[in-house]
N, C-alpha and C positions, 0 to 999 in steps of 0.2 A: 840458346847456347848449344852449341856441337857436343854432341856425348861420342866418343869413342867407339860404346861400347854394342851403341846401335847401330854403327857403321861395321863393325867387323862379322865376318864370317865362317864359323871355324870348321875346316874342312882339311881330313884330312893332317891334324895336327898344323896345318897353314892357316894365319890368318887373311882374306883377301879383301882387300882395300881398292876399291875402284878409281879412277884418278878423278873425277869429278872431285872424290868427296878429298881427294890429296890435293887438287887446285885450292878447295875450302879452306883448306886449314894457311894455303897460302899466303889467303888476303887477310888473315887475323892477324893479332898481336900476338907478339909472343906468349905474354901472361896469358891469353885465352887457349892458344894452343896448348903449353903446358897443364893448364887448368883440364882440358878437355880429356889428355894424354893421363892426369893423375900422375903428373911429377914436378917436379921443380929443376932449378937450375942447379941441385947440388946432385940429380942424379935420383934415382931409386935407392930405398932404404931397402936394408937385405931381406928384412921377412916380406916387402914385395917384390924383388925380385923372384924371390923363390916360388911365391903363391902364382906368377906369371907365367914362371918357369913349369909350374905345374898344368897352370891353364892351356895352354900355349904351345907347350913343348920349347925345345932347343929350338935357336934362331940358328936353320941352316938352309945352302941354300944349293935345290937340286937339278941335276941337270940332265937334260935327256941324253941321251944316245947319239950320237952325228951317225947321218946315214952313211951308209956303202958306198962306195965309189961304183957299186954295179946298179945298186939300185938308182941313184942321180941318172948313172948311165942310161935304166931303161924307162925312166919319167922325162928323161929329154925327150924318146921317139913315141910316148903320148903329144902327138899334135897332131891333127887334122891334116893338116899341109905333107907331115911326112907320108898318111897313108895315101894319100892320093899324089905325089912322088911315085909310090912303090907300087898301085896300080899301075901308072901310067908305062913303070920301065916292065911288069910284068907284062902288060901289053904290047910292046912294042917288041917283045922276043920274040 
């Protein structure tokens, strides 16, 4: 049987779940997923939610920063091809 609780990893108040072990739970039955998850179909009872909510933290979900439109801009002229471009026109002056 799948135990949950050897699958997770708490880091950083996130649990991380690898997808191997999220296909596993795919090819089970429901009852054994629930089984393995520690809930049923009516839901967590509230003194475990909260003891989860302790373990666990808030289920949020964060998100990085999008980059600069300058910085994209100067990761594009990291290529190889460009500096040897810029050689070439610096030689040809």
């Amino acid at each position: 049987m799948l135990k949950l609780e050897n699958q997770k990893e708490k880091q950083n108040g996130r649990i991380n779940t690898s997808l191997s072990k999220l296909s596993e739970f795919a090819k089970m039955d429901k009852e054994e997923v629930l089984k393995a998850l520690g809930t049923s179909m009516e839901g967590l009872s509230e003194a475990e939610a909260k003891r989860r909510l302790e373990i666990y933290g808030i289920n949020e979900v964060i998100y990085e920063k999008p980059p600069t439109w300058y910085s994209i801009l100067i990761k594009s002229y990291n290529n190889p091809f460009v500096y040897i471009l810029l050689f070439l026109a610096v030689v040809s002056l």
